[in-house]
N, C-alpha and C positions, 0 to 999 in steps of 0.2 A: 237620673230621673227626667222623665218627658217633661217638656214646659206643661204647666196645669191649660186645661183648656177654658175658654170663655163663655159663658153659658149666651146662649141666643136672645139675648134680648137687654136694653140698652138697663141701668139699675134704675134712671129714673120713671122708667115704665111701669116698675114695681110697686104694688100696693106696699105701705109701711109696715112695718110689726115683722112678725117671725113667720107666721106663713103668711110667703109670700103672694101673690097674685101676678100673673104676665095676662097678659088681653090675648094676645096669639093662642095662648092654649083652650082659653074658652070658644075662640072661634075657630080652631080645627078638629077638638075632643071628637066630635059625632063623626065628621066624615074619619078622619083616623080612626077611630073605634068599627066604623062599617068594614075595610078593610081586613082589621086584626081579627077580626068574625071569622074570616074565609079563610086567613094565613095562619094564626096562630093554633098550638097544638091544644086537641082538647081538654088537657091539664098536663102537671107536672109544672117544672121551673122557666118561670122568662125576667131574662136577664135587659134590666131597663139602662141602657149608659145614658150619664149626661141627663139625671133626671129633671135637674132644675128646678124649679119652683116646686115638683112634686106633686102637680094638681092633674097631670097626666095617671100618674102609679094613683092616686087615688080614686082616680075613675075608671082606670081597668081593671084594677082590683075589683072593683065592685060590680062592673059588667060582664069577666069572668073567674068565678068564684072558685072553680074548680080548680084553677089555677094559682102557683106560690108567684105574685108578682113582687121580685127582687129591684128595688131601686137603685142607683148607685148616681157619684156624684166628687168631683173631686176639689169644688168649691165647698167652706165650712158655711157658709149663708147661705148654699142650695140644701147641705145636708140638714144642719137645723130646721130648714124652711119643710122639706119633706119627713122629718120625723113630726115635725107639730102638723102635719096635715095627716099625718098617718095616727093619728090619735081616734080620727073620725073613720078610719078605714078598718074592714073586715079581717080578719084572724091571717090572712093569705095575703095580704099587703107588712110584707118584711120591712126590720130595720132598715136605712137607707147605709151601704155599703162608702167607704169612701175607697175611689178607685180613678186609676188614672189609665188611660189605655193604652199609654206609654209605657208604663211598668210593666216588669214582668216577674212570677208570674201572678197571674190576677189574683183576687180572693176572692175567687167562685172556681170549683175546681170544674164544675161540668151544668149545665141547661140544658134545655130542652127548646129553647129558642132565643136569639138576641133581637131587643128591638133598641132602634138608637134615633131619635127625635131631635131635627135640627142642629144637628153638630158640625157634620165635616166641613162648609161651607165657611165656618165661622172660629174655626181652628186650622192652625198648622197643616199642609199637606201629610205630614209624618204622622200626624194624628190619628188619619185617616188610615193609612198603612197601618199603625197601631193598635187599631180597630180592627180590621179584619186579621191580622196577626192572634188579637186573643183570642176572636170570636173559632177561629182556626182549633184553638187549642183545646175549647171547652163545648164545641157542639161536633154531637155527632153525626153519621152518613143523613143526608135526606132534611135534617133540624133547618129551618130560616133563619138567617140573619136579615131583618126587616127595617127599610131606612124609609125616610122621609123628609122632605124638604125641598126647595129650592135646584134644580140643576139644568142643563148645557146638554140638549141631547144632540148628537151630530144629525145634518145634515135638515132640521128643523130650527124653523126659525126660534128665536129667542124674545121673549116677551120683551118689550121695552119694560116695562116694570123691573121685570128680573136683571136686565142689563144696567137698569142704574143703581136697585140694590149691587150689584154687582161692585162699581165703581163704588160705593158707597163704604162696602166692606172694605175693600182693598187698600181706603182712603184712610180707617183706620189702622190696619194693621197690612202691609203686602203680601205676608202670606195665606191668608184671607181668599176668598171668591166661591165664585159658583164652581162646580167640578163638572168636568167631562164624563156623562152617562160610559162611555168608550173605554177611556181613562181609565175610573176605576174599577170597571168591569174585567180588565187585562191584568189589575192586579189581586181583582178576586180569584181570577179562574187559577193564577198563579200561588195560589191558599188554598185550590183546591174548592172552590164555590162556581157555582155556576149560576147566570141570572136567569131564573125562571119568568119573572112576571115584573110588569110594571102597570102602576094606573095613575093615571091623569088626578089631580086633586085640585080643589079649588084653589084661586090666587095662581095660580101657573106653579105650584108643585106638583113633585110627583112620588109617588109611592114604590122602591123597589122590593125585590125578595130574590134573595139570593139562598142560595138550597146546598148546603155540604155536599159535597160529590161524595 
């Protein structure tokens, strides 16, 4: 079994009680949401890794409705935290899955898109591989796999911000950091993904989408 991954945000950041509360989600929901408008499929299944606190799946659940928005999560204090926030959520906001993306194979056999919210930067590099390993397995020709976060695009500079979160990550764990846009691009295309689109987001993240070939 893959080491469990760490969810993006320190615990003392967290509101108390069972659903939880992180501050990063309430300040990036709108711009993330404006994106998933344009990328994501007009219904059927999207598969959420790494939901964490769960306050993400319950807002796009509700912004779009057409859609089965599947959580998943392979922390028991992220999954508690997202089933009690899905209490408040619409018929198409699912149980919260408990899934590791190191496992194989997942327990979602097939979507209609992957979206994964601050992860790979803050996990294992294998992790990441793990990631698009299942997303491989469960989306088909044309489907997005949709990330967000934090990254190292070549040949542009490097916000100082992001270079001392950088250090900062690595300071707790080494295999930790910001990823190479390049990097794992070569090992999407190697899964059979190809980078369609990226966009600029505030705080110097950025939004990919990557398109099943």
């Amino acid at each position: 079994m893959a080491e469990p991954i760490v969810p993006p945000y320190n615990v003392g950041d967290l509101a108390p009680g069972e659903r939880r509360e992180a501050p990063a989600a309430a300040r990036n929901r709108d711009a993330i949401a404006a994106v998933l408008r344009r990328w994501l499929p007009k219904d059927g299944l999207v598969l959420e890794i790494a939901s964490g606190t769960g306050e993400h799946a319950l807002a796009f659940a509700g912004l779009f409705p057409a859609i089965q928005w599947q959580p998943s999560d392979t922390d028991p204090d992220a999954l508690a935290s997202i089933a009690a926030w899905r209490d408040e959520g619409p018929t198409s906001l699912l149980a919260p899955l408990a899934l590791d993306v190191g496992d194989t194979p997942w327990p979602v056999t097939g979507a209609d898109a992957v979206v994964c919210i601050n992860m790979v930067h803050i996990s294992p590099w294998q992790s990441s591989l793990g990631l698009l390993d299942g997303a491989a397995t469960i989306l088909g020709e044309g489907a997005p796999l949709i990330l967000y976060g934090p990254w190292i695009v070549g040949g542009e500079p490097t916000a100082p911000s992001n270079l001392a979160f950088d250090e900062s990550l690595k300071s707790r764990d080494p295999r930790w950091g910001l990823r190479q846009v390049d990097e794992f691009s070569r090992e999407a295309e190697l899964r059979g993904f190809v980078l369609v689109d990226q966009v600029a987001m505030p705080s110097n993240n950025l939004m990919l989408r990557f398109d099943r070939a």
